[in-house]
KEKOLTI-698506 format. One record per residue (C-alpha): residue number from 1; x, y, z; residue in three letters. Coordinates in pm, whole numbers. Layout:
BEGIN
<r seq="NUM" X="X" Y="Y" Z="Z" type="ALA"/>
...
% end
This chain:
BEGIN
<r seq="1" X="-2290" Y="-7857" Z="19499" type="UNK"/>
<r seq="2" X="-1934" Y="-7764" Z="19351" type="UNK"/>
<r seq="3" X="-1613" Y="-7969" Z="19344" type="UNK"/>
<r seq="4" X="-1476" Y="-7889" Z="19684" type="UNK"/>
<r seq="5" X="-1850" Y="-7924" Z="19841" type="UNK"/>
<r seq="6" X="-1849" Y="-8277" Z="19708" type="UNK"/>
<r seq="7" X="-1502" Y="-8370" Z="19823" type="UNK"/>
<r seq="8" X="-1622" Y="-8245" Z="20195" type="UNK"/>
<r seq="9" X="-1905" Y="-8426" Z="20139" type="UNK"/>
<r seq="10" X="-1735" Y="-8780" Z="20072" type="UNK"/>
<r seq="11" X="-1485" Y="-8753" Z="20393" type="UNK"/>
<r seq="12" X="-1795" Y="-8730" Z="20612" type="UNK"/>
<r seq="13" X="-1990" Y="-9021" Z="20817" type="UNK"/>
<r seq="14" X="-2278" Y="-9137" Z="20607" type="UNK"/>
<r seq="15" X="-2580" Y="-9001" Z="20772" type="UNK"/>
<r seq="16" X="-2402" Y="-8678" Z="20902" type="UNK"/>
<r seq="17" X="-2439" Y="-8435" Z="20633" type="UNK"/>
<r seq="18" X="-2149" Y="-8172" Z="20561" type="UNK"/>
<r seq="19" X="-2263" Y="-7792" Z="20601" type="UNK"/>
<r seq="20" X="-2226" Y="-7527" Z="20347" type="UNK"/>
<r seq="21" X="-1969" Y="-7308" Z="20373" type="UNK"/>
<r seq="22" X="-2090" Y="-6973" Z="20309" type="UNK"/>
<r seq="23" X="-1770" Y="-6835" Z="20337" type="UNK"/>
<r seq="24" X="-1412" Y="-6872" Z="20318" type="UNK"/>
<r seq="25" X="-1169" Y="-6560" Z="20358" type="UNK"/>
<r seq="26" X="-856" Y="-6407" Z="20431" type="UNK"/>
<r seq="27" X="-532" Y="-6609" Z="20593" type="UNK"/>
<r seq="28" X="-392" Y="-6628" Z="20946" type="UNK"/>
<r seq="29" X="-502" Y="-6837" Z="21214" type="UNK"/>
<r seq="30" X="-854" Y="-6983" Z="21166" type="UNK"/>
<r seq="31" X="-1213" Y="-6859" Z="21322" type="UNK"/>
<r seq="32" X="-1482" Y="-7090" Z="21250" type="UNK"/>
<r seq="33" X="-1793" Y="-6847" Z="21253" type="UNK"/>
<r seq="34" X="-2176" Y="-7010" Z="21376" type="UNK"/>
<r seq="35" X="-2479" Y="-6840" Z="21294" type="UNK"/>
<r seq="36" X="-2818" Y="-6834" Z="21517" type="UNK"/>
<r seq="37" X="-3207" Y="-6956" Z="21483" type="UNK"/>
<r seq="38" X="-3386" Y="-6830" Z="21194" type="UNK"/>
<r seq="39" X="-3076" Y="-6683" Z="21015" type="UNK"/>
<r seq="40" X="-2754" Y="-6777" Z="20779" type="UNK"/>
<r seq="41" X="-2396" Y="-6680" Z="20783" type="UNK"/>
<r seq="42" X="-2502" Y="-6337" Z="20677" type="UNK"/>
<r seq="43" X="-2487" Y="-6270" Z="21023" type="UNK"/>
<r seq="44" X="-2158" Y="-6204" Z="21034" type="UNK"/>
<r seq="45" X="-2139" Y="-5998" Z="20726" type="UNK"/>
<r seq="46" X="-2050" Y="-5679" Z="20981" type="UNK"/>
<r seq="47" X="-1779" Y="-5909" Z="21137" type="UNK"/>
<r seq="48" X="-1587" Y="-6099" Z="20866" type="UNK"/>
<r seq="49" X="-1479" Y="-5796" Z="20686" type="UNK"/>
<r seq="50" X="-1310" Y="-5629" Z="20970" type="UNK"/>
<r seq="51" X="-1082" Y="-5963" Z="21048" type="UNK"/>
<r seq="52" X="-1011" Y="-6108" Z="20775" type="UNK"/>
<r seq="53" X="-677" Y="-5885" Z="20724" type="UNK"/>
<r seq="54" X="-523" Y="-6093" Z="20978" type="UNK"/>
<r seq="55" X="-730" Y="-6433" Z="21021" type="UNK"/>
<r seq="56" X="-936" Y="-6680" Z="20863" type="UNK"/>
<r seq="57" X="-1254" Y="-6646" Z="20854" type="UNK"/>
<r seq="58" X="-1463" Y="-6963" Z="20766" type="UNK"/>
<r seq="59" X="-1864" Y="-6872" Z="20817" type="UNK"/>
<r seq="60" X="-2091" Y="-7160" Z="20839" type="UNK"/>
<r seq="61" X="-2491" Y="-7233" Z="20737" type="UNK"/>
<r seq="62" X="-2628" Y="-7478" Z="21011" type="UNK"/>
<r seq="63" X="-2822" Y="-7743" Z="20921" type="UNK"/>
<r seq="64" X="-3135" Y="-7693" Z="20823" type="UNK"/>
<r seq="65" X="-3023" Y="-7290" Z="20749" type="UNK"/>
<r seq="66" X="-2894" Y="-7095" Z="20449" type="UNK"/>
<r seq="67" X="-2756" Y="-7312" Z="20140" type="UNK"/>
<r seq="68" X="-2713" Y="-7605" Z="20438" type="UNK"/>
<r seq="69" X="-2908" Y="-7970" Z="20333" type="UNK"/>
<r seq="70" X="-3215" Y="-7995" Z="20501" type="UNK"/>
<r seq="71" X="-3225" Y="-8375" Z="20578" type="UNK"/>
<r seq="72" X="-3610" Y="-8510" Z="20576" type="UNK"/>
<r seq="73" X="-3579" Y="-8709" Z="20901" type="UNK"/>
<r seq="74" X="-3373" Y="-8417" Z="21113" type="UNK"/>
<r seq="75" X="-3484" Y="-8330" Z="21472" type="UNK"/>
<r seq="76" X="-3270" Y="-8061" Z="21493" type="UNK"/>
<r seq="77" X="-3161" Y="-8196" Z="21815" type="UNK"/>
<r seq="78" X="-2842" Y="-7993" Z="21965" type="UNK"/>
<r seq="79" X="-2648" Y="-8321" Z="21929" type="UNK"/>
<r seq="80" X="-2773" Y="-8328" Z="21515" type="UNK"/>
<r seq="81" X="-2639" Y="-8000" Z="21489" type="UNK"/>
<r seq="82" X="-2321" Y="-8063" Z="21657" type="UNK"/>
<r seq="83" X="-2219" Y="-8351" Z="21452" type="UNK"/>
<r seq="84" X="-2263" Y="-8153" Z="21135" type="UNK"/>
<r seq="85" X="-2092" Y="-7902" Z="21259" type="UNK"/>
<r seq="86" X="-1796" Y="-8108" Z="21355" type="UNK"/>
<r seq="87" X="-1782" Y="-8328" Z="21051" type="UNK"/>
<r seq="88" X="-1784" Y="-8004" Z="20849" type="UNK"/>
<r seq="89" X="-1453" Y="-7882" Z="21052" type="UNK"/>
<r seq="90" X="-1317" Y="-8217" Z="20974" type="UNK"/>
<r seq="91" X="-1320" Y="-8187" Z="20618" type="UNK"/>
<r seq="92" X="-1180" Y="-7830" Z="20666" type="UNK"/>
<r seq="93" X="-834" Y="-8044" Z="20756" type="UNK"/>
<r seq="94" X="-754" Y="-7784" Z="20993" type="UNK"/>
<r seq="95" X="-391" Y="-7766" Z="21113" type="UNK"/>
<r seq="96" X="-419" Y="-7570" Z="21466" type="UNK"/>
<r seq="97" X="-706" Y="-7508" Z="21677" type="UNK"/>
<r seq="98" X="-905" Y="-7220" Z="21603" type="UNK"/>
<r seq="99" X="-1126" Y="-6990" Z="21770" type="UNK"/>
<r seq="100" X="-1507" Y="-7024" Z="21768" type="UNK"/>
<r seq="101" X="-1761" Y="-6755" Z="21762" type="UNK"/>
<r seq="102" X="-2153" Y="-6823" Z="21761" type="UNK"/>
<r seq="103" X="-2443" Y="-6599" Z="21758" type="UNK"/>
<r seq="104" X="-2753" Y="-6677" Z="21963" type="UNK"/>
<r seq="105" X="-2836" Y="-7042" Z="21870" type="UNK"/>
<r seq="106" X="-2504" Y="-7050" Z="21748" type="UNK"/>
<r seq="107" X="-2347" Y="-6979" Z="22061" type="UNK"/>
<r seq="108" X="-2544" Y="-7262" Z="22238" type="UNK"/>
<r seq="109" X="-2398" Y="-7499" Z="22011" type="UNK"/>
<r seq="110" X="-2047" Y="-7373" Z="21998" type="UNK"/>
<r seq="111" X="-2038" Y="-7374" Z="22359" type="UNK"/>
<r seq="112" X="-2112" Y="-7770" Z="22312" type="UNK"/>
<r seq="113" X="-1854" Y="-7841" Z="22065" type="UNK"/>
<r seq="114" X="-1604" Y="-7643" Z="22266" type="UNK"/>
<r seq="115" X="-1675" Y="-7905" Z="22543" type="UNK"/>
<r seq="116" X="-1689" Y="-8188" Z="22359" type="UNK"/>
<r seq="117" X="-1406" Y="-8134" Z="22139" type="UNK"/>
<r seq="118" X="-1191" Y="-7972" Z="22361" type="UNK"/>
<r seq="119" X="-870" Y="-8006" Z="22141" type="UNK"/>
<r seq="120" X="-1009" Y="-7808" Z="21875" type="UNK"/>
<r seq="121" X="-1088" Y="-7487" Z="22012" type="UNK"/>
<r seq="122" X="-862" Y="-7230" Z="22159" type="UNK"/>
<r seq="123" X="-1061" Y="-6999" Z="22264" type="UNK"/>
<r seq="124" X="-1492" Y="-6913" Z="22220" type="UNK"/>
<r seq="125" X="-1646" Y="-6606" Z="22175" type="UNK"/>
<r seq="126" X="-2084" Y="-6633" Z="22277" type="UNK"/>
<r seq="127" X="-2235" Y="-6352" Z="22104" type="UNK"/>
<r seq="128" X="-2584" Y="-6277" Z="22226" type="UNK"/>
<r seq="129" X="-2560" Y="-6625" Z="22386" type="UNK"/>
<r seq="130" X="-3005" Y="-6719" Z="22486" type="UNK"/>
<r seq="131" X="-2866" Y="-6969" Z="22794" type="UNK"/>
<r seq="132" X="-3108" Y="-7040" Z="23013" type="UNK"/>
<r seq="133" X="-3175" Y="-7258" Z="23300" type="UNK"/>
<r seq="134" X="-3492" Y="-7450" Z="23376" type="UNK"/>
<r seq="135" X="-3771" Y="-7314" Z="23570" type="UNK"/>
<r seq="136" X="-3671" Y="-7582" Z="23806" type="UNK"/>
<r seq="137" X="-3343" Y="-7458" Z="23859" type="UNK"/>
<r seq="138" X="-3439" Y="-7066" Z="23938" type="UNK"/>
<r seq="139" X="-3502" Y="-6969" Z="24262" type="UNK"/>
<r seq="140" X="-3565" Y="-6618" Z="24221" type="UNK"/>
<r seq="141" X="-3911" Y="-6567" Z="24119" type="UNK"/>
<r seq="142" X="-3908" Y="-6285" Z="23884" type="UNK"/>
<r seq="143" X="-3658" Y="-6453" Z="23706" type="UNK"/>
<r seq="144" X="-3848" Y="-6797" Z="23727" type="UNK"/>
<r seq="145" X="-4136" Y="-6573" Z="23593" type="UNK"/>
<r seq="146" X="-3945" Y="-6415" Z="23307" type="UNK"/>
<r seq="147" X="-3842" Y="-6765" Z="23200" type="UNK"/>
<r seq="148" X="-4195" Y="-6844" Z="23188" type="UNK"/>
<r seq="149" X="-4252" Y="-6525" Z="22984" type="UNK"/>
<r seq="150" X="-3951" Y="-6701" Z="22702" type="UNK"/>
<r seq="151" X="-4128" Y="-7037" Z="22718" type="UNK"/>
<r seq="152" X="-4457" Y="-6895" Z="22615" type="UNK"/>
<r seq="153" X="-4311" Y="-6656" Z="22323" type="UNK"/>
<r seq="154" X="-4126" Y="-6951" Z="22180" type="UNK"/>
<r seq="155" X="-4452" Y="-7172" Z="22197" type="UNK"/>
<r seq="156" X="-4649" Y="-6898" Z="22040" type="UNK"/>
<r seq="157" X="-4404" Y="-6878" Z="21767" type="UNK"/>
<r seq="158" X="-4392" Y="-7250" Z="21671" type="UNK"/>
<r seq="159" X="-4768" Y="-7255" Z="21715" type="UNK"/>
<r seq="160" X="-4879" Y="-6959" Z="21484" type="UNK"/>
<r seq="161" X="-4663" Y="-7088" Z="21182" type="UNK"/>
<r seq="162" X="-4820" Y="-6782" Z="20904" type="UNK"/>
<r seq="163" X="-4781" Y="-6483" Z="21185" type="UNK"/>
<r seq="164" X="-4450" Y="-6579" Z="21268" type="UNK"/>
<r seq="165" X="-4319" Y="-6651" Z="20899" type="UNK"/>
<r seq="166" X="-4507" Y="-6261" Z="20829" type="UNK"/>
<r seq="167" X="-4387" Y="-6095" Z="21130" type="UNK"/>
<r seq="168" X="-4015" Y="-6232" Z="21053" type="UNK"/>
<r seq="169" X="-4055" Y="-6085" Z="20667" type="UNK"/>
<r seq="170" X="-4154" Y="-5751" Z="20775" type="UNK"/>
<r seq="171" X="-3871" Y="-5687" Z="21025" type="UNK"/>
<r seq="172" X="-3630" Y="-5810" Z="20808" type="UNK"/>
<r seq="173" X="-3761" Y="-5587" Z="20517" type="UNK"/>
<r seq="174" X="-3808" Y="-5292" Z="20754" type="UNK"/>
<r seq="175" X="-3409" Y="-5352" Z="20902" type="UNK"/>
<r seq="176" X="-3238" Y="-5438" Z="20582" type="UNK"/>
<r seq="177" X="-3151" Y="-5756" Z="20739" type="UNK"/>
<r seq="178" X="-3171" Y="-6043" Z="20400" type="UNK"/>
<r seq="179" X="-3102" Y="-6370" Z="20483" type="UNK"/>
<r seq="180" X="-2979" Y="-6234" Z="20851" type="UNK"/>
<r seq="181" X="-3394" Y="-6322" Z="20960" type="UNK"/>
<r seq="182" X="-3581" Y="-6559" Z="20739" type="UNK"/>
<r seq="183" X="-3815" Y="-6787" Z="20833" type="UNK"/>
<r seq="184" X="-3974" Y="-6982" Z="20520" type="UNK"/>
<r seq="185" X="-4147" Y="-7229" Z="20378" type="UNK"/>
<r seq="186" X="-3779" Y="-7381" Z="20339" type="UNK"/>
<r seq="187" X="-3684" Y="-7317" Z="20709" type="UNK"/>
<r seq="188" X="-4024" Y="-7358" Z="20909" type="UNK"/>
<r seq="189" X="-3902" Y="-7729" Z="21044" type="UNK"/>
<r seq="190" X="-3503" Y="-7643" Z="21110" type="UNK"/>
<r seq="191" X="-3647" Y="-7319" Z="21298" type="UNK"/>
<r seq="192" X="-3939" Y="-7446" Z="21518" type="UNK"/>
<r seq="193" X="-3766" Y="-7803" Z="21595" type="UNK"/>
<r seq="194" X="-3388" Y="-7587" Z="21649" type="UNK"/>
<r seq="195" X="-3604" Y="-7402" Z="21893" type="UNK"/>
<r seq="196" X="-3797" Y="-7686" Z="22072" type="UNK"/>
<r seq="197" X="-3470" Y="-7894" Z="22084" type="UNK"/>
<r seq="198" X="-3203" Y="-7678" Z="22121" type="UNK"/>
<r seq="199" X="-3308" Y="-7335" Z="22278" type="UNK"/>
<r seq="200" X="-3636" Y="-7408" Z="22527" type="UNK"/>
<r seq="201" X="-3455" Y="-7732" Z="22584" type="UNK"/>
<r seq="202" X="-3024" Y="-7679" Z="22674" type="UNK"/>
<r seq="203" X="-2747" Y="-7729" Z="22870" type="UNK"/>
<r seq="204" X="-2575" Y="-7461" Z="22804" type="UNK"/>
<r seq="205" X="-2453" Y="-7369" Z="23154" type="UNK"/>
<r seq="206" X="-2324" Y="-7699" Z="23217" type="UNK"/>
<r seq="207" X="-2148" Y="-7690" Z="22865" type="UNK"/>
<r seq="208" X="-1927" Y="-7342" Z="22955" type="UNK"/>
<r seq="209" X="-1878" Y="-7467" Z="23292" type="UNK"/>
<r seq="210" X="-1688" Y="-7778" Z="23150" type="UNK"/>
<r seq="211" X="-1517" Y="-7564" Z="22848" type="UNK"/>
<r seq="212" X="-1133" Y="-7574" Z="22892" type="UNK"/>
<r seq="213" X="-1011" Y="-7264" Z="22689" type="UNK"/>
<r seq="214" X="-1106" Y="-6918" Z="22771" type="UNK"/>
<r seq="215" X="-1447" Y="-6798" Z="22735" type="UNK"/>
<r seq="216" X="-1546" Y="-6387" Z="22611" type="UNK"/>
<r seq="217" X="-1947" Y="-6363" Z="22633" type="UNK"/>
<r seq="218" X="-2019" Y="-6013" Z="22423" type="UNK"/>
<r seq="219" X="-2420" Y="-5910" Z="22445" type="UNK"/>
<r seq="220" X="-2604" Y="-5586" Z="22403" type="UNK"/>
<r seq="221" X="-2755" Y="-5403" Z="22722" type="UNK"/>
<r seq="222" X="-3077" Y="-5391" Z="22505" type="UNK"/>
<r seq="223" X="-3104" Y="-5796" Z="22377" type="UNK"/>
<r seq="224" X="-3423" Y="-5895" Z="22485" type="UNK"/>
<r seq="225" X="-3348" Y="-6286" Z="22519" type="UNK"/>
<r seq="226" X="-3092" Y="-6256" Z="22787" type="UNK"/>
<r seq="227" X="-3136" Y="-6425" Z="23060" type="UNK"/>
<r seq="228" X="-2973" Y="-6208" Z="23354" type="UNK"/>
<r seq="229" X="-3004" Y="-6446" Z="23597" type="UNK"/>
<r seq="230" X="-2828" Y="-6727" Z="23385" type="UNK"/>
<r seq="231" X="-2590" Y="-6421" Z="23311" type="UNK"/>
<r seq="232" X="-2477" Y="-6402" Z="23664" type="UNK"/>
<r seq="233" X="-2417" Y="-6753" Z="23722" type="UNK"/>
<r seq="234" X="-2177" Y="-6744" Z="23368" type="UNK"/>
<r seq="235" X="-2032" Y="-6461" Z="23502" type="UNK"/>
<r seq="236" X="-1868" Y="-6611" Z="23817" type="UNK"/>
<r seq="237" X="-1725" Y="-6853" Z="23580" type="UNK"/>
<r seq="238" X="-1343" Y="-6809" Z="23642" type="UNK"/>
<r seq="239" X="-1285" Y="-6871" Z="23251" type="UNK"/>
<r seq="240" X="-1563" Y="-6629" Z="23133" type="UNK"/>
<r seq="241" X="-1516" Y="-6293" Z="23085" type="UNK"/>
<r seq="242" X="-1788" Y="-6037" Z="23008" type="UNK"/>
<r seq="243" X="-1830" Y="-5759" Z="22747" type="UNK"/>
<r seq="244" X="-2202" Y="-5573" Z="22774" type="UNK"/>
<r seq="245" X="-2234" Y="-5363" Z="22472" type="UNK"/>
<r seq="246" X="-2495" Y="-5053" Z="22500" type="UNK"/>
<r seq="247" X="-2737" Y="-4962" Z="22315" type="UNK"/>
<r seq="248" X="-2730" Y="-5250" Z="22137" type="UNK"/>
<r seq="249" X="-2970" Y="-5548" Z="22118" type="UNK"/>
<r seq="250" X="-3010" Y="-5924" Z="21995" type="UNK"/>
<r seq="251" X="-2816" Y="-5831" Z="21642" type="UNK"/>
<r seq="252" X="-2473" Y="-5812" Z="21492" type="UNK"/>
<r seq="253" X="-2498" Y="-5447" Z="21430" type="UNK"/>
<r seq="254" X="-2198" Y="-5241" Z="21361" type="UNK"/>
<r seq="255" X="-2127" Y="-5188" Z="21727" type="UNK"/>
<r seq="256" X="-2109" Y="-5524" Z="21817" type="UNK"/>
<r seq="257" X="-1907" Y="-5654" Z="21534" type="UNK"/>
<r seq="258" X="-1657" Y="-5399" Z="21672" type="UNK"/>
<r seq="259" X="-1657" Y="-5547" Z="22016" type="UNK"/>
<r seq="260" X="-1658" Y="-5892" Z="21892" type="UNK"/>
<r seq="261" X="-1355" Y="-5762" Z="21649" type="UNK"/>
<r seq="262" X="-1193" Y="-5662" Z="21973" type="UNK"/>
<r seq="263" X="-1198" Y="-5944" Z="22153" type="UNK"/>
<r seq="264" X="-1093" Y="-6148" Z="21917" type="UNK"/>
<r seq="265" X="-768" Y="-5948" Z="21863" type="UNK"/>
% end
């Protein structure tokens, strides 16, 4: 841990550990950049390059993720996650609000500090955002049967620990990806609890409903983990507006940095 990790680390609550901050470029006003499930700030590596010319772009490890402390006794609930997150824009001593992008898990948690902490964020981008609803809450069928479809994937996942960790390594080898997918040894708990407590279970349509700023959602046509039915109910949000990015999927490829680039200026 250097100097200024250790400084962070002293202006934080006690059992709230401060993030790592992967990165920390350019000047302007500030974006505060969250990473999904199963991944690090190298997520943005497409992104950061392409803004930080006129902003500041601070990309952050989630708990549990990249060079981030693993805590023994974490749940990895979406409340565990937000409090790091906020303590670690705390000790950032910020002197504006700042816009707040998240990827996939990411987003799901943004969207929650953005609610909570509404005097902090101007604005929130939801990249790829996995919202869902409960099966209780879909009428449709097909799309109460497609949420059924998630709910199983995700339990496979957590529930075949070695095909999941091996099936995550090849992709990411086969798509140049690095640290953009890796499930470990290091990050088997932070990944299947993040996905038990944060993704199967959310809130994440009540949390953009009560967000106060402005609200860009930017997914690709091709993203298997959208949700269109929880789509169209965002949608009709008067505060949301909607960028569908073809032939794109779940990942921050080139063309999506650009739209997310876009949006943000």
């Amino acid at each position: 841990m250097g100097w200024l990790q250790r400084i962070r680390q002293r202006v934080a609550p006690d059992r709230t550990p401060v993030l790592h901050i992967a990165s920390d470029d350019g000047d302007g006003p500030v974006i505060i950049l969250i990473h999904g499930i199963a991944s690090s700030a190298a997520t943005f590596r497409n992104v950061v390059p392409l803004l930080r010319d006129r902003y500041r772009c601070v990309s952050l490890d989630l708990l549990g993720f990249g060079a981030s402390p693993t805590p023994v006794d974490a749940t990895y609930t979406i409340e565990e996650h937000v409090a790091a997150i906020n303590v670690t824009i705390k000790s950032l001593a910020l002197s504006a609000p700042f816009v707040l992008v998240g990827h996939s898990l990411g987003s799901l948690l943004a969207a929650r500090v953005a609610a909570q902490y509404p005097a902090q964020v101007s604005r929130l981008v939801l990249v790829s955002p996995p919202a869902y609803l409960s099966q209780s809450e879909i009428g449709d069928p097909r799309e109460r049967a497609r949420m059924g479809v998630y709910l199983k994937a995700y339990g496979f996942m957590r529930d075949n620990k070695d095909l999941t960790m091996a099936t995550a390594s090849t992709i990411s080898r086969v798509l140049q990806l690095g640290t953009a997918l890796e499930v470990t040894e290091h990050n088997w708990n932070p990944f299947i609890l993040s996905l038990k407590n944060c993704v199967e279970s959310q809130t994440t349509v009540s949390d953009i409903a009560n967000v106060q700023v402005p609200i860009d959602v930017v997914y690709g046509a091709l993203d298997p983990f959208i949700a269109s039915g929880t789509m169209m109910i965002i949608e009709r949000m008067r505060h949301v507006t909607m960028h569908r990015v073809e032939a794109n999927d779940h990942l921050v490829r080139m063309r999506l940095a650009r739209e997310i680039v876009a949006v943000i200026n």
